[in-house]
C-alpha positions as CSV (number, residue, x, y, z in Angstrom):
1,X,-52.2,-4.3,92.9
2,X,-52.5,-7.4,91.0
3,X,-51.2,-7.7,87.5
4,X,-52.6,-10.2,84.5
5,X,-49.2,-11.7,82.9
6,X,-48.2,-14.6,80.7
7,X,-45.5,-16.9,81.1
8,X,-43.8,-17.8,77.7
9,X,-41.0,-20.8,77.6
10,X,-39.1,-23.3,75.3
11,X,-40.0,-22.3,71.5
12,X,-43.1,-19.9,72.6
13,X,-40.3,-17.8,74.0
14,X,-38.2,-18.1,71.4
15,X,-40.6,-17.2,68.4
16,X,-42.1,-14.2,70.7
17,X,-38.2,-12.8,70.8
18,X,-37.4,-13.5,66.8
19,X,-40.2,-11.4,66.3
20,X,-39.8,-8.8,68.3
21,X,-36.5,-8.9,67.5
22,X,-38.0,-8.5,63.6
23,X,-40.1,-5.1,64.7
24,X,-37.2,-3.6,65.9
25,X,-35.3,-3.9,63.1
26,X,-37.7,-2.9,61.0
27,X,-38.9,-0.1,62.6
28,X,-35.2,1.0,63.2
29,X,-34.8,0.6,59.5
30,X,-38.1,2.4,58.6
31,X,-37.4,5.8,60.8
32,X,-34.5,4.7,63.2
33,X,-36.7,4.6,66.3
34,X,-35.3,2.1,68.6
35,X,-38.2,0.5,70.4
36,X,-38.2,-1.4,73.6
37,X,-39.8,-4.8,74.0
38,X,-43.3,-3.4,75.2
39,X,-43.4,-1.0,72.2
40,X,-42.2,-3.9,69.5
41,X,-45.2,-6.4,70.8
42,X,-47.8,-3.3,71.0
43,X,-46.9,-2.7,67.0
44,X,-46.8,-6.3,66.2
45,X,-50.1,-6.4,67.5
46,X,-51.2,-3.7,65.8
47,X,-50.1,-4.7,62.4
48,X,-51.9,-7.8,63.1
49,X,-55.2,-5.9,63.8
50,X,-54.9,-4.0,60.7
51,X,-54.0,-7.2,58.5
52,X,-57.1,-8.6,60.5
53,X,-59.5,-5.3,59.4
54,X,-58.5,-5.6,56.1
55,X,-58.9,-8.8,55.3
56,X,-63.0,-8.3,56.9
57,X,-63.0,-5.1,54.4
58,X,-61.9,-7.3,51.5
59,X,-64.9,-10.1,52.6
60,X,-67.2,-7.9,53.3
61,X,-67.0,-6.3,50.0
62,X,-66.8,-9.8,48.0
63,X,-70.0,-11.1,49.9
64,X,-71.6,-7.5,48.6
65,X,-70.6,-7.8,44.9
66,X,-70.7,-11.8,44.9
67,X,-75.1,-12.0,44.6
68,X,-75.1,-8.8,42.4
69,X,-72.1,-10.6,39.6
70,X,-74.4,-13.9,40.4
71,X,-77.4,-11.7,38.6
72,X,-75.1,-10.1,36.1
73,X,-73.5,-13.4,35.0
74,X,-77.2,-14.8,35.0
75,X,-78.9,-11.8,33.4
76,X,-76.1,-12.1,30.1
77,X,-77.0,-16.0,29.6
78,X,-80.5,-14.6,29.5
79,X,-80.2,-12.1,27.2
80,X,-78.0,-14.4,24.8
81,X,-80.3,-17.3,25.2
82,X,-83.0,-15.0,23.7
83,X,-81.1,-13.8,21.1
84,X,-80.7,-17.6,20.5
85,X,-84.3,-18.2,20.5
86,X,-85.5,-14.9,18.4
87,X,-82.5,-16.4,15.7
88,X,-84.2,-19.3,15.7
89,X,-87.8,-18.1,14.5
């Protein structure tokens, strides 16, 4: 069987095993589950995945409501630059 695998060294390493490192302890802290190495980098990655869903969510719903305030903004200097102009007469 052949097997994909990556090769980490010098600060690559080092950064990969701070953070595990980090999801241990937290997840230790959170409900005292120890996790191994595999388990820490599959929950690392999958708080990245979330953080990376919910910041599309949060886009996704700005680029809906940005063209609809657009016309509200646009629609109110309207309607008070007619007021302006019935003043006037």
């Amino acid at each position: 069987m052949i097997e994909k695998g990556l090769i980490l060294t010098g600060n690559d390493a080092e950064l990969l095993s701070r953070a595990l490192s980090e999801v241990k302890t937290k997840a230790y802290e959170e409900s005292e589950a120890q996790l191994n190495d595999t388990e820490a980098l599959s929950a690392l990655v999958s708080g990245f995945r979330t953080a990376e869903k919910e910041e599309q969510e949060k886009e996704r719903s700005l680029s809906y409501f940005s063209p609809l305030r657009k016309r509200l903004v646009l629609g109110t200097v309207i309607e008070r630059l007619g007021s302006a102009d019935s003043g006037k007469t």
